[in-house]
C-alpha positions in Angstrom: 13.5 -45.8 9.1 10.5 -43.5 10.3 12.0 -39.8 11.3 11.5 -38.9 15.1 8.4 -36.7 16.0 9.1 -34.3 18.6 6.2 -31.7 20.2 6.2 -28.7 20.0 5.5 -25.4 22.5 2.0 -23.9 21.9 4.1 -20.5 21.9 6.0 -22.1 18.4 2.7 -23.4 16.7 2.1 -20.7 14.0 5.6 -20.5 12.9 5.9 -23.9 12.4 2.8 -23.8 10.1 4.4 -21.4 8.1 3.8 -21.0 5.3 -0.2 -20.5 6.5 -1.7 -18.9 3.3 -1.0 -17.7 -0.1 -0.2 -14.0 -0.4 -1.9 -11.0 -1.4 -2.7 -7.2 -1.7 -6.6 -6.2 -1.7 -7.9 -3.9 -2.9 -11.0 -1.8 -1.7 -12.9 1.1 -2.5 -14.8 3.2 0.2 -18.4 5.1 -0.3 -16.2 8.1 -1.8 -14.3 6.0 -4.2 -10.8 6.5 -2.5 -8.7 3.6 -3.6 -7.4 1.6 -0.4 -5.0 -1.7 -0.8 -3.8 -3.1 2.2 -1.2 -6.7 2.4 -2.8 -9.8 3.5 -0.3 -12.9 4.5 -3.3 -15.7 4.5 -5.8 -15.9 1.9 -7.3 -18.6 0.5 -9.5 -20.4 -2.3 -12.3 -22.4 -0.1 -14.8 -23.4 -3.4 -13.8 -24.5 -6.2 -16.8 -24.1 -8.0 -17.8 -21.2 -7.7 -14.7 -20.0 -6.9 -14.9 -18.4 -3.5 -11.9 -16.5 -1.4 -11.6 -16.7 1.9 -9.6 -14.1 4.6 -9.9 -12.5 7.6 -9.3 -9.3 9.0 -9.5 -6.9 11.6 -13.0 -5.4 12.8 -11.9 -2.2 14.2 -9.2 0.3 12.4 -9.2 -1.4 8.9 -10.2 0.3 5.9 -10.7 -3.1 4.1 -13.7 -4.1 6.0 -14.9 -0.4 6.4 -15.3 -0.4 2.6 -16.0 -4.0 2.5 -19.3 -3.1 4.4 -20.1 -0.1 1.9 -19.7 -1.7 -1.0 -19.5 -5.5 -0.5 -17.0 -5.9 -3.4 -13.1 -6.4 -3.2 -10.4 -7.5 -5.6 -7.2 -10.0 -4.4 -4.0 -9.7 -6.1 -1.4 -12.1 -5.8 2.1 -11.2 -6.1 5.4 -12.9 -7.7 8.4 -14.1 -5.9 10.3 -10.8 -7.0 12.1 -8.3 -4.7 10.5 -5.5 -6.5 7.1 -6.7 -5.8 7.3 -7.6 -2.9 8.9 -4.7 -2.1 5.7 -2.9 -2.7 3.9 -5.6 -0.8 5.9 -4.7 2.5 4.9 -0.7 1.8 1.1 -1.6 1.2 1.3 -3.4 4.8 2.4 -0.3 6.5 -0.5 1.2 9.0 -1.2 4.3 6.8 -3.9 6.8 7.9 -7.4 6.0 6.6 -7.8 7.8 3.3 -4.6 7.7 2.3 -4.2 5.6 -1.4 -1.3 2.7 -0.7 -0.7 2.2 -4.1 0.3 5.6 -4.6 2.5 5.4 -1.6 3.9 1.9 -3.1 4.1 3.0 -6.7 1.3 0.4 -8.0 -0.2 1.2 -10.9 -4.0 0.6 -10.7 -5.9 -1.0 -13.9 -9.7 -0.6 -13.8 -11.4 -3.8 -12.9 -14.0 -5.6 -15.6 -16.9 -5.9 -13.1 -16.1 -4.1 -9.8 -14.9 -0.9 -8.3 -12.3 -1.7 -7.0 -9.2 -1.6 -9.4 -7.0 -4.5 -10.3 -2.9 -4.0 -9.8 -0.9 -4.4 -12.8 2.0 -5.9 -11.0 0.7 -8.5 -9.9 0.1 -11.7 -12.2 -3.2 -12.7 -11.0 -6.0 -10.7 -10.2 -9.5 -12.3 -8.6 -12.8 -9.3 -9.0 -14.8 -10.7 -5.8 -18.6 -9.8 -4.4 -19.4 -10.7 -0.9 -21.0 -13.9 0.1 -21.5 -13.7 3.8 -19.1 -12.5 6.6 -18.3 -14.1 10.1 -17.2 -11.4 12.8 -15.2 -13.2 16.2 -13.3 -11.9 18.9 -12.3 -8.6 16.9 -12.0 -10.0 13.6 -14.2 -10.7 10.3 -13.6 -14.0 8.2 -15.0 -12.6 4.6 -15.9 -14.9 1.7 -16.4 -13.8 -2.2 -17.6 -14.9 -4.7 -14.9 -14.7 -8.1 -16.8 -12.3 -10.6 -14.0 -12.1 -12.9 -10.4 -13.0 -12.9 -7.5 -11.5 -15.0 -3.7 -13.0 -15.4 -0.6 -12.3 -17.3 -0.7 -13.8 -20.5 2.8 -15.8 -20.1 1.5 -17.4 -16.7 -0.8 -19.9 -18.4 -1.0 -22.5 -20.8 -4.1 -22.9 -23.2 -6.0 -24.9 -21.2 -5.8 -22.4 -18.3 -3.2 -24.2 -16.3 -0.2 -22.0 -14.6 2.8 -22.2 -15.6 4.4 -21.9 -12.2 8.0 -20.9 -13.2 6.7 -18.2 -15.0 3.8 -17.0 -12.6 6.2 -17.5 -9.5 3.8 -17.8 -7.0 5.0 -16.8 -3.0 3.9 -17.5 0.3 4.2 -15.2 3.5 5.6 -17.2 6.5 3.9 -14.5 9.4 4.2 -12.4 11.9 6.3 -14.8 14.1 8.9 -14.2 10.8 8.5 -10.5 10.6 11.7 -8.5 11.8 14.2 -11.3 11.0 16.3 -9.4 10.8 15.3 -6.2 12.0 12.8 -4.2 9.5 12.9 -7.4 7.2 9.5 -9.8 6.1 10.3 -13.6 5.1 8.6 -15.1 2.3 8.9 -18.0 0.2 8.9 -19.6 -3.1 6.7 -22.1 -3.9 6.5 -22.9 -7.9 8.6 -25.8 -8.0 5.9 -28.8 -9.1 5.8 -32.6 -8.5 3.1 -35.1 -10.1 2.4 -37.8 -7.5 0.1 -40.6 -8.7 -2.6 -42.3 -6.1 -1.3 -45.7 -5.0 -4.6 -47.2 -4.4 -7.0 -49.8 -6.1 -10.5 -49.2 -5.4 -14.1 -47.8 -6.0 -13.3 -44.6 -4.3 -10.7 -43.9 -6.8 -13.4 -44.2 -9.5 -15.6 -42.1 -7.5 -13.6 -39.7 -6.6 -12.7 -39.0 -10.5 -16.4 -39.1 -11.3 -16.4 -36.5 -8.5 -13.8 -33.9 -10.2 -15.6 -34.6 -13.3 -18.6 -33.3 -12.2 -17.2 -29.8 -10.6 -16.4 -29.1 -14.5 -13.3 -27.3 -13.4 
């Protein structure tokens, strides 16, 4: 028996998307070489081959596209579903003065990048080294794209072949701002490792197509 659709307010839209993006700290360097990493809820692979990652961000009073700009190069971390992390996540948010080096503030440790500036974080599993591609500015924000120059992971979050192993990696989600201070002072995220293998329940020449398709992004 189909499950009743109700509509919903536009006011309720972006909660009920949750969870809108996978999360991340980025990191940035400015013309002077201070270190600045600041927490992004929704950023997202948008090529697979290259490999490009996609976010947005604020145009006016952000050191990420500031040193974005002067450099063109940033690096995405993606954290675990661990309190600890995450933890450090929630301080790298906060709106400290420009300058100021957030991994200090959130006790990351900073591991020098293989082809950037900017430096990887050690606590997080995955690490993506990106260069600029092109940016998009609209109504006071900036979409930014990168190209993937290098990438760096924990040796126990993937199998031979490259595959994650997703109860090792742990990989989290950020449900937004509409989930921010519930409760009070509080940020909601959520797990999403669990896998399921679904098989395509179709026979025809799009199947065959598609395949040849993956095949040919060598991936």
């Amino acid at each position: 028996m189909a499950k009743e659709k109700i509509d919903q307010d536009p006011k309720y839209w972006d909660r009920l998307f949750a969870s809108p993006g996978i999360l991340a700290i980025i990191t940035t360097v400015d013309s002077e070489g201070r270190v600045n990493a600041a927490s992004f809820g929704t950023v997202v692979r948008v090529v697979h081959n290259p490999v490009q990652i996609a976010f947005t961000t604020n145009t006016t009073g952000k050191d990420t596209y500031r040193n974005i700009q002067a450099n063109g190069q940033f690096v995405v971390n993606l954290p675990s579903f661990e309190r600890s992390i995450l933890e450090k996540v929630c301080i790298a948010g906060l709106p400290f003065a420009p300058g100021v080096n957030e991994m200090e503030k959130a006790r990351l440790t900073a591991l020098p990048s293989r082809v950037v500036k900017p430096p990887r974080i050690k606590e997080c599993p995955r690490n993506f080294e990106c260069e600029v591609v092109w940016t998009k500015e609209w109504i006071n924000r900036v979409t930014i794209v990168g190209n993937v120059v290098a990438a760096s992971v924990d040796a126990d979050c993937v199998d031979e072949q490259g595959f994650v192993i997703w109860d090792t990696l742990k990989a989290v989600t950020y449900c937004g701002a509409p989930y921010h201070n519930l409760p009070p002072y509080q940020h909601l995220f959520v797990s999403a490792y669990e896998t399921m293998t679904v098989a395509t329940p179709y026979e025809g020449p799009e199947v065959e197509a598609y395949d040849q398709l993956v095949a040919n992004l060598k991936i």
